[in-house]
PAZAPA-4460 file (N, C-alpha, C; in steps of 0.05 Angstrom, whole numbers, plus 32768, in hexadecimal, padded with zeros to 4 digits):
% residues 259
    n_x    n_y    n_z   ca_x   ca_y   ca_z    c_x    c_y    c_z   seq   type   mol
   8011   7FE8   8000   8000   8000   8000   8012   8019   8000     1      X     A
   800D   8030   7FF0   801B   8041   7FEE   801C   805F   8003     2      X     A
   8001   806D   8005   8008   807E   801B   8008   808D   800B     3      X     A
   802B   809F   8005   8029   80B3   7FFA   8023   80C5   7FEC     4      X     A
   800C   80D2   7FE8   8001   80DC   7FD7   7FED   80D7   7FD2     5      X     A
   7FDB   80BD   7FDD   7FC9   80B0   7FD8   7FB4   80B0   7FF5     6      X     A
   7F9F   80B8   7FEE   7F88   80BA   8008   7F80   80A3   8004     7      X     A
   7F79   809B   7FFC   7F65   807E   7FFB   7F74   8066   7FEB     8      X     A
   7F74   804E   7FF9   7F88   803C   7FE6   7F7E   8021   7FED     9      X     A
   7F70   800E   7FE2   7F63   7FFA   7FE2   7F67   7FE2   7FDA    10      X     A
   7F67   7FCA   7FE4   7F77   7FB5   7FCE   7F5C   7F98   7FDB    11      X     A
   7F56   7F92   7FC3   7F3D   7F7B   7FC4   7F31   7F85   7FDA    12      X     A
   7F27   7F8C   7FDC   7F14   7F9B   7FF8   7EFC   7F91   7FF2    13      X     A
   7EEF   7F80   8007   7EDB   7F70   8004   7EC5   7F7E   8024    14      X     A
   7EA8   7F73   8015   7E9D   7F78   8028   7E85   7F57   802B    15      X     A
   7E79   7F4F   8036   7E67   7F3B   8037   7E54   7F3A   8050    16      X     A
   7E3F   7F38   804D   7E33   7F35   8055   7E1D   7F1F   8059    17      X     A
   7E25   7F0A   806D   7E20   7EE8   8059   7E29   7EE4   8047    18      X     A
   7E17   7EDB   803B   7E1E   7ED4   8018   7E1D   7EE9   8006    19      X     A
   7E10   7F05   800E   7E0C   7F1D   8005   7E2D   7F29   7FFE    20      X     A
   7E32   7F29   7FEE   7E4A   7F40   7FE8   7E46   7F54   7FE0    21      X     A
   7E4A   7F6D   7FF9   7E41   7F88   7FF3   7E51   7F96   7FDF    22      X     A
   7E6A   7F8D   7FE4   7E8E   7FA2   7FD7   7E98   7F85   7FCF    23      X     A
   7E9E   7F89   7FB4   7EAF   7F73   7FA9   7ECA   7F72   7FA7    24      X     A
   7EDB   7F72   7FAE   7EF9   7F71   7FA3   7F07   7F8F   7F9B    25      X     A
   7EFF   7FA0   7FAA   7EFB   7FBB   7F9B   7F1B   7FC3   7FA4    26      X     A
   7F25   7FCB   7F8C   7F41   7FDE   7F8D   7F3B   7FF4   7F85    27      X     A
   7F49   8004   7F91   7F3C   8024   7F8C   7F5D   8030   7F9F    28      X     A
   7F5E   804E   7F8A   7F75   8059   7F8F   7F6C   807D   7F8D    29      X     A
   7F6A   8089   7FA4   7F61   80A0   7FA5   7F76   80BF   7FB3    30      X     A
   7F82   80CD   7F9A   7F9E   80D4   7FA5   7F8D   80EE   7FB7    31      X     A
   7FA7   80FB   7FC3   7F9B   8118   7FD3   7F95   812F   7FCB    32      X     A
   7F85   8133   7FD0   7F76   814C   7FC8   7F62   8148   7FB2    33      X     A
   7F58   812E   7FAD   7F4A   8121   7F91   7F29   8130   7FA4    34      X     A
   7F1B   8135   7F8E   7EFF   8136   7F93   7EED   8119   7F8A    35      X     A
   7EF0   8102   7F8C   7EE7   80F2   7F86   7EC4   80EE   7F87    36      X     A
   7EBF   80E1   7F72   7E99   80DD   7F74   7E9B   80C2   7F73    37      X     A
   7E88   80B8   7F84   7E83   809A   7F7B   7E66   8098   7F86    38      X     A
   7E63   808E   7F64   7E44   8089   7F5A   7E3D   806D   7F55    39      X     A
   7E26   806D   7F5C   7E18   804E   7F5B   7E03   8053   7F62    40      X     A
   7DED   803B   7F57   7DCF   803B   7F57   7DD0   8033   7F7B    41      X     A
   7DB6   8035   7F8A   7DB2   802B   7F9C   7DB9   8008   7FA6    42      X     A
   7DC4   8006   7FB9   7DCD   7FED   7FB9   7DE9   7FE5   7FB0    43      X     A
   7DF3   7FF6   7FA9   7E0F   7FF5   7F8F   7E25   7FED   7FA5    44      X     A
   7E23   7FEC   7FC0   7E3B   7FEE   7FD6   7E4D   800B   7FD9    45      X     A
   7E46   801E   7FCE   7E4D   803A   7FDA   7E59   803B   7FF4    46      X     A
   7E46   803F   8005   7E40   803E   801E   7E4D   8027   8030    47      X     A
   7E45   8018   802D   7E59   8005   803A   7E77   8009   802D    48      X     A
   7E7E   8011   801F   7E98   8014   801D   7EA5   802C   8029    49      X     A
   7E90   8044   802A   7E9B   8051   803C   7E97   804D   8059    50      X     A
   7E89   8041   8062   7E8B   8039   8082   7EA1   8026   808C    51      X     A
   7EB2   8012   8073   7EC8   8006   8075   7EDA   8020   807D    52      X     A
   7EE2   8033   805E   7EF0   8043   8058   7EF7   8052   8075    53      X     A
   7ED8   805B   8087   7EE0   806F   8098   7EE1   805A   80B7    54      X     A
   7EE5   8045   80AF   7EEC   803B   80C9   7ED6   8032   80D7    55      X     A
   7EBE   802F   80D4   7EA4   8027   80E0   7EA2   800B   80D9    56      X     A
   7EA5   7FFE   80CD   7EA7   7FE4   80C2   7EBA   7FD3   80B8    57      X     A
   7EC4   7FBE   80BC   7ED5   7FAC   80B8   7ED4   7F9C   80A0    58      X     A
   7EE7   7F9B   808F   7EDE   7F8D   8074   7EE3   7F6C   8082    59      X     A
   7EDD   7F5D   8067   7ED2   7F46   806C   7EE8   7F3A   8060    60      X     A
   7EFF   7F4B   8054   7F1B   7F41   8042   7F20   7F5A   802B    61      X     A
   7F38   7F53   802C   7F4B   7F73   8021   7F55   7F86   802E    62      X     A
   7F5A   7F95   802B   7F63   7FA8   803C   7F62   7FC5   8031    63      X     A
   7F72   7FDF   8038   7F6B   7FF8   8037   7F78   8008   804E    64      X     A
   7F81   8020   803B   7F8E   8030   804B   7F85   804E   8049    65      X     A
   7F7A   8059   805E   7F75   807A   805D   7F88   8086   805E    66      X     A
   7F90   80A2   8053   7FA6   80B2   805E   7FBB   80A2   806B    67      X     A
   7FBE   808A   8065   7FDA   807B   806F   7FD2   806F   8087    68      X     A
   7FB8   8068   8092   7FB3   8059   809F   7FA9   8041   80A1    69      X     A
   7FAC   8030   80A7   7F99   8011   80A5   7F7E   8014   80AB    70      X     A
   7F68   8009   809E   7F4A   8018   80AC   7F44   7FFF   80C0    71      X     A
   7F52   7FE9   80BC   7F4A   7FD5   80D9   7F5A   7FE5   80EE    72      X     A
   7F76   7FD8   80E4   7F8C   7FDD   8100   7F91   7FF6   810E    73      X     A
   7F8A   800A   80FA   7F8C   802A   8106   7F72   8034   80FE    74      X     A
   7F56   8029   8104   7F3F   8036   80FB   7F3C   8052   8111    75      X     A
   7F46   8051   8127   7F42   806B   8133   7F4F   8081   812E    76      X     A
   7F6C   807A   8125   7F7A   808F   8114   7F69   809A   80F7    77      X     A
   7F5D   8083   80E8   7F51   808D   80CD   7F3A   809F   80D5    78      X     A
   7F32   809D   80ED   7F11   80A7   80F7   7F21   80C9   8107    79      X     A
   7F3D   80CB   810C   7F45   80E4   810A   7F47   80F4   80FC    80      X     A
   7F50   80E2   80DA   7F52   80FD   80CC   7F42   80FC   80BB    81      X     A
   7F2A   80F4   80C0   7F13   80ED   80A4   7EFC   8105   80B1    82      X     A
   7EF0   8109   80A7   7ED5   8110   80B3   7EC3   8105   809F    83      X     A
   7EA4   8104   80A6   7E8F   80F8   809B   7E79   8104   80A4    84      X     A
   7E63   8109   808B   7E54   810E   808F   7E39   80FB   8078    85      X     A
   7E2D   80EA   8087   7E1E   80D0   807E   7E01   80D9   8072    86      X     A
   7DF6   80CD   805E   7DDE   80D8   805D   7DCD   80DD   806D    87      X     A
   7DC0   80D4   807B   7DB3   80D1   808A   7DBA   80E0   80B3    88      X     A
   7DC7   80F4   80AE   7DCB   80F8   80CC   7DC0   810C   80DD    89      X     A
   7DBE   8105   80F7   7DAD   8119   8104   7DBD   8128   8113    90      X     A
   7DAA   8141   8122   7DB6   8152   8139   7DAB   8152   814C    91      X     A
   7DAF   8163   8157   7DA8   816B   817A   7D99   8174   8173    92      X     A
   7D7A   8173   8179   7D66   818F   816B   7D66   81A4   8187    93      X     A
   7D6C   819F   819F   7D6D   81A2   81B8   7D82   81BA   81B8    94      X     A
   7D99   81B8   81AA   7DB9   81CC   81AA   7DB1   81E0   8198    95      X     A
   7DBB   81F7   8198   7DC7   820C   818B   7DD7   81FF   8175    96      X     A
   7DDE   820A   8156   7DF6   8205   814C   7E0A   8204   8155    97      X     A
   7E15   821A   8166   7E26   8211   8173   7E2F   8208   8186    98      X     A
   7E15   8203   819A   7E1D   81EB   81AF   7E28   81CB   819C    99      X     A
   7E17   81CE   8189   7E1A   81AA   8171   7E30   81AE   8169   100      X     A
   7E35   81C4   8165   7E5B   81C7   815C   7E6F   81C4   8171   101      X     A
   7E73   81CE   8182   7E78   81CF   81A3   7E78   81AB   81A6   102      X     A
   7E68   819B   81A2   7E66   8181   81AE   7E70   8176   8198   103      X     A
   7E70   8178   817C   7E87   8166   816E   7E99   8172   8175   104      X     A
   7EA2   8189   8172   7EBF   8190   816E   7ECB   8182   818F   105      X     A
   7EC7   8173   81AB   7EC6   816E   81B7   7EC5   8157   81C4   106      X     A
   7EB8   8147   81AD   7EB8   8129   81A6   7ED7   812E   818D   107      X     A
   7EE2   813D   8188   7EF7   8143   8176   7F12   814D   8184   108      X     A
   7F0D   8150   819F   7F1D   8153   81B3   7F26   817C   81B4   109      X     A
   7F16   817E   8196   7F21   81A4   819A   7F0C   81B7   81B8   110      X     A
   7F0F   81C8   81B5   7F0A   81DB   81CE   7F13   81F0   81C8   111      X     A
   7F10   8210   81D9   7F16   8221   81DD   7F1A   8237   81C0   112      X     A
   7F28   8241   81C4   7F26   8265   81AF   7F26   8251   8191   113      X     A
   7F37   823D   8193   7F41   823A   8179   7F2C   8223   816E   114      X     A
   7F20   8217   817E   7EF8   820B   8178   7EE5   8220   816A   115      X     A
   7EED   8233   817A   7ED7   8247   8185   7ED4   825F   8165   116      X     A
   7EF1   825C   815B   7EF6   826C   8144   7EEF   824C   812A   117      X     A
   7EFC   8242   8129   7EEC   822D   8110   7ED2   822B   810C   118      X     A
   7EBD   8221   8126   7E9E   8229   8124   7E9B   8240   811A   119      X     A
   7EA4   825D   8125   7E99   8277   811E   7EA5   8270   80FC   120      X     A
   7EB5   826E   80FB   7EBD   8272   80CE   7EA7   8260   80C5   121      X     A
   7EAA   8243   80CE   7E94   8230   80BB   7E7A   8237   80BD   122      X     A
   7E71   824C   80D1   7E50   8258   80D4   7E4B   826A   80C9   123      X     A
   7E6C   8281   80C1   7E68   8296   80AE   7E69   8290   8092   124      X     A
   7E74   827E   8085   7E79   826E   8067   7E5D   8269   8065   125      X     A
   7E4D   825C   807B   7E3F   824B   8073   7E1A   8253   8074   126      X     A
   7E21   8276   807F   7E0C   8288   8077   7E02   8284   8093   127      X     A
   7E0B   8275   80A7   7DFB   8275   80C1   7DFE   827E   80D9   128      X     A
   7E08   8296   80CF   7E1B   82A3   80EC   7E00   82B8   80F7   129      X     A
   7DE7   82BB   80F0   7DD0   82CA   80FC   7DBC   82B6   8109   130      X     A
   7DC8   829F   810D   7DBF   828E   810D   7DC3   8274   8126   131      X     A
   7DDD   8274   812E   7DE9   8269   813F   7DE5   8260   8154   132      X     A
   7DCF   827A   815E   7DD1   826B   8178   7DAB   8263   8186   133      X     A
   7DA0   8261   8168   7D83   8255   8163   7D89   823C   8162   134      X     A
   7D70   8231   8178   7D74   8202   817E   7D6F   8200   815A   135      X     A
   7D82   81E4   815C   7D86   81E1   8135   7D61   81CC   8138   136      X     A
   7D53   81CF   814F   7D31   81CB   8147   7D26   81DA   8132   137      X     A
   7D26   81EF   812F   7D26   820D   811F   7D30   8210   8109   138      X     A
   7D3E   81FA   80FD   7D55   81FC   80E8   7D3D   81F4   80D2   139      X     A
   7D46   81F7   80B9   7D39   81E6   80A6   7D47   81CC   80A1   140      X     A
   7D47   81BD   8097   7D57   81A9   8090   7D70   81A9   8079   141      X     A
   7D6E   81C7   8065   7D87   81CF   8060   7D9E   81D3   8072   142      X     A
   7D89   81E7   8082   7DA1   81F8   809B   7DB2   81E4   80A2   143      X     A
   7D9C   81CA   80AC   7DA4   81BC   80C3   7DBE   81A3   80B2   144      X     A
   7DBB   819E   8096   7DCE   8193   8081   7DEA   81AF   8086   145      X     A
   7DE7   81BF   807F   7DFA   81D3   8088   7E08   81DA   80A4   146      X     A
   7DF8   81D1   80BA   7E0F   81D5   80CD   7E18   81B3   80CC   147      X     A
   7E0E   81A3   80BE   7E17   8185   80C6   7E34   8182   80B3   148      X     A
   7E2F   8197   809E   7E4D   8191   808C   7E64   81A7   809C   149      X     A
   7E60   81B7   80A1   7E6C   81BF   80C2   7E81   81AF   80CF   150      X     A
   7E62   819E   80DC   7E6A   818C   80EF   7E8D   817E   80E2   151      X     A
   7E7C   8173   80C9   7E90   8165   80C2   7EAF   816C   80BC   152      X     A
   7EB4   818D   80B8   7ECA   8191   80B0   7ED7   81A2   80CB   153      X     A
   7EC7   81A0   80DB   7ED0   81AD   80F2   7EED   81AE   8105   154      X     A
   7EF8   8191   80F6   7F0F   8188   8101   7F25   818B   80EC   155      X     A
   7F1B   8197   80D4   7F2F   8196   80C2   7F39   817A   80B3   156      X     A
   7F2D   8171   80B0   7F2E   8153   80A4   7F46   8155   808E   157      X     A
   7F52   813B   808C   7F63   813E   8073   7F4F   8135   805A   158      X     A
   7F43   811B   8060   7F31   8116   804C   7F16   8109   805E   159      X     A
   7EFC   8116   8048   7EE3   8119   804F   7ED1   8106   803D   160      X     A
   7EBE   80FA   8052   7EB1   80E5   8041   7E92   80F4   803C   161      X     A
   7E87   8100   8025   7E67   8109   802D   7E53   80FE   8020   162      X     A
   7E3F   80F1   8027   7E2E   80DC   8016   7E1C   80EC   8015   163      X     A
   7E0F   80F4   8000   7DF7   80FF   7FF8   7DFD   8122   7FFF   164      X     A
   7E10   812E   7FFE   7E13   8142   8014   7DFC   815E   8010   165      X     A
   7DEE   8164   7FEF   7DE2   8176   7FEA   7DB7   816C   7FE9   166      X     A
   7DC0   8152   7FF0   7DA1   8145   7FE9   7D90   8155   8001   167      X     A
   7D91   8163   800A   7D79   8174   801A   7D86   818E   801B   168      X     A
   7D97   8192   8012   7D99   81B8   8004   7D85   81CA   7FEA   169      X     A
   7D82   81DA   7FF1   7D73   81EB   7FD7   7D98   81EF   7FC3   170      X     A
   7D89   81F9   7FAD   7DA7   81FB   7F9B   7DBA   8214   7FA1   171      X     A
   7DB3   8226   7FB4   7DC6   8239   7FBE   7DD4   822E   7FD4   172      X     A
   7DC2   8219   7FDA   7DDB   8216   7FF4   7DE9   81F7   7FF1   173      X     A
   7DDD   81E9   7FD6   7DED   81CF   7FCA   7E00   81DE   7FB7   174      X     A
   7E07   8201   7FAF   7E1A   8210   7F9B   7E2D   820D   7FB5   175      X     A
   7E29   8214   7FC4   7E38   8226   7FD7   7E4D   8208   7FEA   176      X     A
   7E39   81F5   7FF1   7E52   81D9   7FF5   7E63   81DA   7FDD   177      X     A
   7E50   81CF   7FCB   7E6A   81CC   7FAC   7E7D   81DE   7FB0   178      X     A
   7E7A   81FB   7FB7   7E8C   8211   7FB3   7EA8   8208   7FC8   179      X     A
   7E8E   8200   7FDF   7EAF   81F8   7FFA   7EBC   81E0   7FFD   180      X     A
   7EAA   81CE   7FE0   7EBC   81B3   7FDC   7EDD   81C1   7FD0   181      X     A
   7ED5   81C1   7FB8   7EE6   81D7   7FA0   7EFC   81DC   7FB5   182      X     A
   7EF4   81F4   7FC4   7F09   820A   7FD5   7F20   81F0   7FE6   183      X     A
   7F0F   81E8   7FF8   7F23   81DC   8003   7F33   81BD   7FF4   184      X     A
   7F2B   81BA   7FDC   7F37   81A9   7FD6   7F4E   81AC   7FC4   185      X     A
   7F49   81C7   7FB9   7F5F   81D9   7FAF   7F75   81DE   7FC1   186      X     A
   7F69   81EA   7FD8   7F7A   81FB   7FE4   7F87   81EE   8001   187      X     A
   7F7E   81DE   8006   7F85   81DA   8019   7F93   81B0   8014   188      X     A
   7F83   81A8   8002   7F90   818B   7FF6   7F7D   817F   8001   189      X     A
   7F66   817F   8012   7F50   816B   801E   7F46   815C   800B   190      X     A
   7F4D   8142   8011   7F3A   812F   7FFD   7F24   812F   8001   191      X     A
   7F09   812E   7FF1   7EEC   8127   7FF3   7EEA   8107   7FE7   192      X     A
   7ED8   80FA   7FF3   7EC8   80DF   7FE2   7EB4   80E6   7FE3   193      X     A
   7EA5   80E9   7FD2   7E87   80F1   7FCD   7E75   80E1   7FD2   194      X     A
   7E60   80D2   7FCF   7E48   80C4   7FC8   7E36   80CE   7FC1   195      X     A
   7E2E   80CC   7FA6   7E1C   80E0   7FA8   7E08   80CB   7F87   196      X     A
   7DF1   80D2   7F82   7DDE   80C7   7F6B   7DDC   80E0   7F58   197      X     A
   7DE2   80F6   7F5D   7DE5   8115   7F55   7DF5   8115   7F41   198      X     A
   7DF4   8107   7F28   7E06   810A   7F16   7E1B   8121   7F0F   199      X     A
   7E01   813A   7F0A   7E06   8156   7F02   7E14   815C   7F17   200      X     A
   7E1A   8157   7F35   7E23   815B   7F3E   7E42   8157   7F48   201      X     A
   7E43   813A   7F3D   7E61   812F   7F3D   7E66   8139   7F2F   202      X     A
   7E64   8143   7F10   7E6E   814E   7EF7   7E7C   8163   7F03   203      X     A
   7E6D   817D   7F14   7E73   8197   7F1A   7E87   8197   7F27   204      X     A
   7E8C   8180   7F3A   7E9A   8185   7F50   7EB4   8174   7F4D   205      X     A
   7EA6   8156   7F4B   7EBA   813E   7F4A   7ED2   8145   7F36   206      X     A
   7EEF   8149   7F3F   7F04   813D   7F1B   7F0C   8126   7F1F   207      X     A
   7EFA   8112   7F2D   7EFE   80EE   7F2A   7EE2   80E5   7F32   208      X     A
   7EE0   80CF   7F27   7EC9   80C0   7F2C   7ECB   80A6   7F27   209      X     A
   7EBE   808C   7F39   7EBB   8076   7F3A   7EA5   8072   7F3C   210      X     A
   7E9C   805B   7F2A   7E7E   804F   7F28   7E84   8038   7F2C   211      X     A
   7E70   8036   7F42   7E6C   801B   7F54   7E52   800A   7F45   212      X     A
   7E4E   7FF2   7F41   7E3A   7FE9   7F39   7E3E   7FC4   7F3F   213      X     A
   7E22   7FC2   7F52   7E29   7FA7   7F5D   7E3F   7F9C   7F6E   214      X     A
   7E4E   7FB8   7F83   7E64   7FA8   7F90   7E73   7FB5   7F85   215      X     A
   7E81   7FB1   7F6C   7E91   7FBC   7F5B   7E91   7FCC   7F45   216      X     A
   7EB6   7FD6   7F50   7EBD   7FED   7F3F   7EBA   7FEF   7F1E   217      X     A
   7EA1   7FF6   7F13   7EA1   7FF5   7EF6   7EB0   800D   7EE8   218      X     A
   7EBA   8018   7EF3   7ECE   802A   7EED   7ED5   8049   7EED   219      X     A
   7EEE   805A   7EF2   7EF6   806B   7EF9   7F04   807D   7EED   220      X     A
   7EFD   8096   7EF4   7F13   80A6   7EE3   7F06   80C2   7EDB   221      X     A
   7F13   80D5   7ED2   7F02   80F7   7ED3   7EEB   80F1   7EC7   222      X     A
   7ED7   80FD   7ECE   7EBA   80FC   7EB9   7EC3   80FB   7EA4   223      X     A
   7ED0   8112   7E9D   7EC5   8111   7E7E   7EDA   80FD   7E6B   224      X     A
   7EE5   80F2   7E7A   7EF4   80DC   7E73   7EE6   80C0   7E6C   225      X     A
   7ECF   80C0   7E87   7EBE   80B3   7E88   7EA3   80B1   7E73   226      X     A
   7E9A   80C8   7E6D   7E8B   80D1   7E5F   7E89   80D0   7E41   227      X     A
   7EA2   80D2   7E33   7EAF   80C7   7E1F   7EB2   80AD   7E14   228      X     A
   7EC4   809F   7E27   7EBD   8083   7E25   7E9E   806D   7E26   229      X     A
   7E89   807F   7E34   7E71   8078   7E30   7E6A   8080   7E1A   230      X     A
   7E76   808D   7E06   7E63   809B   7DEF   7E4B   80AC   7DF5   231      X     A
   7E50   80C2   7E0C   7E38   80CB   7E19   7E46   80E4   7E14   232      X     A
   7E2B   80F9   7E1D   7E31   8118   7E1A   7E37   811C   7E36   233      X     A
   7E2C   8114   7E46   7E20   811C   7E6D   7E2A   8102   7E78   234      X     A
   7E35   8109   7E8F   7E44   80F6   7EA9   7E29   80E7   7EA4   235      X     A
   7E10   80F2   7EAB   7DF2   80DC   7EB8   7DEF   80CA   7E9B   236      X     A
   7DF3   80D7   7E85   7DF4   80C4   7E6F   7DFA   80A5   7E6B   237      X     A
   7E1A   80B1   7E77   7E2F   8098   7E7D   7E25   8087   7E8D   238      X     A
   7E21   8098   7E9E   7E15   8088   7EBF   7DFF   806B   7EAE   239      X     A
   7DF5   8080   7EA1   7DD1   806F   7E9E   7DE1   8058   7E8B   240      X     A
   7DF5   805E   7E79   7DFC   8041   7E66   7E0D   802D   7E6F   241      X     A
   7E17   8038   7E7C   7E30   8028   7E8C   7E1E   8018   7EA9   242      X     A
   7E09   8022   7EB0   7DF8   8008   7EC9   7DE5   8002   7EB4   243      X     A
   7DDF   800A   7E9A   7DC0   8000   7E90   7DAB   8007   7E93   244      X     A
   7DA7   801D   7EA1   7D93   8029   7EB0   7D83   8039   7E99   245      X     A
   7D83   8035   7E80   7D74   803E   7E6F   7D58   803E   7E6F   246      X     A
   7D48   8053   7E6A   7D26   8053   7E6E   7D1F   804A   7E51   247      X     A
   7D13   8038   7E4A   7D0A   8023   7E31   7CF3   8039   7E2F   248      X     A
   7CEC   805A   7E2D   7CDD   8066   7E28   7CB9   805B   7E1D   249      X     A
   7CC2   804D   7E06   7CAC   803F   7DF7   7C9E   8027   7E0B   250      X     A
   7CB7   8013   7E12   7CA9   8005   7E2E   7C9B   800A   7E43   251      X     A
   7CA2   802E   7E4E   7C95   803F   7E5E   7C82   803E   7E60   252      X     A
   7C72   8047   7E41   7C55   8052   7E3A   7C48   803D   7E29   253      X     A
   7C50   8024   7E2E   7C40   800C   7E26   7C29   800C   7E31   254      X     A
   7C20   800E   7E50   7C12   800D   7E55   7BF7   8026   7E59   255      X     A
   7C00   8038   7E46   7BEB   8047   7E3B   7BD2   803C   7E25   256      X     A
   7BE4   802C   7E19   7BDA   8021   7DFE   7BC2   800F   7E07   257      X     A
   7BAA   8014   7DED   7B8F   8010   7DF7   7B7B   801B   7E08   258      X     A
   7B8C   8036   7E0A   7B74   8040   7E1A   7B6C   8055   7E03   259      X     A
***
């Protein structure tokens, strides 16, 4: 396994579940500072690969290395410098923003002026600094997606896992992530892994992409690299020829016929 230069590094990485094989044999090589997308239909093993990836789960055979860590033998080290933010997560409806910030950054071991200044920047970026110290009960469910991607970078992550991250944003405030994917992955070298069904969206943001389909890697590489080799105009094009996911249009409206 290599390390240098490489955030994510994978070799036959298996996942099973009984007889179920969620992740098949998956090698995957993700250097630093990569904005990576990885797309797949529902079911595709996404997800379970990132809950291996960030240390929550134990593969079943293979192995894998974060930022130069083992995700078995050093999964608490990978769970230092990763942050995550999962589809599906909740808050305190009970806290202030920044009491919920205050209690990760704390479960993160930070504290004091130099806590106290990261919350205040990621509340001003993130349009919610009139806002702060209203229980996130009150939030909409953008807001409350917005202090959760916060949450997640609150520690400065080297590389960040976000599944679904704009699926309950309006489009000013799914511009405005894209904008602080971009920034810090420029500027600062943070790797992203995406998950996302948002085609148009990997296009904008992602300059790598892997499509997952059935377990496995059906293959990787810049969109429009990707895009090309499908004989398609649009990433979702590719997407749709490359799983089959074609709408048989005429099959659609068969059952109009006869009336």
């Amino acid at each position: 396994m290599k390390g240098n230069g490489i955030s994510i590094e994978t070799r036959k990485l298996t996942k099973s579940f009984g007889s179920l094989q969620a992740v098949k044999s998956l090698d995957l090589e993700v250097e630093v500072g990569t904005r990576f997308g990885f797309l797949g239909p529902n079911g595709a093993g996404k997800t379970t690969t990132v809950r291996m990836l960030s240390g929550l789960m134990r593969p079943t055979s293979g192995q894998a290395t974060v930022c130069g860590f083992d995700i078995v033998k050093e999964a608490s080290k990978v769970k230092g410098v990763t942050g995550m933010l999962p589809e599906s997560p909740g808050v305190y409806s009970k806290l202030s923003a920044v009491e919920f910030l205050e209690f990760i950054g704390a479960l993160r071991d930070l504290s004091g002026e130099a806590l106290n200044k990261r919350i205040d920047r990621l509340l001003a970026i993130l349009g919610l600094e009139n806002r702060e110290n209203d229980l996130l009960e009150s939030y909409s469910s953008g807001m409350k997606q917005k202090v959760l991607v916060a949450s997640t970078l609150l520690h400065d992550p080297k590389l960040v896992f976000l599944d679904e991250p704009t699926s309950r944003l309006d489009p000013a405030a799914a511009a405005l992530v894209k904008d602080i994917i971009l920034a810090l992955a420029q500027e600062t070298h943070t790797t992203f892994f995406i998950c996302t069904h948002q085609t148009a969206f990997a296009e904008s943001v992602c300059n790598e992409i892997g499509l997952l389909n059935d377990g496995q890697l059906v293959t990787k590489g810049p969109p429009d690299e990707i895009t090309q080799a499908a004989k398609a105009k649009t990433l979702e094009d590719a997407y749709l020829n490359i799983i089959g996911a074609k709408v048989d249009r005429k099959k659609l409206l068969e059952w109009r016929k006869g009336k």
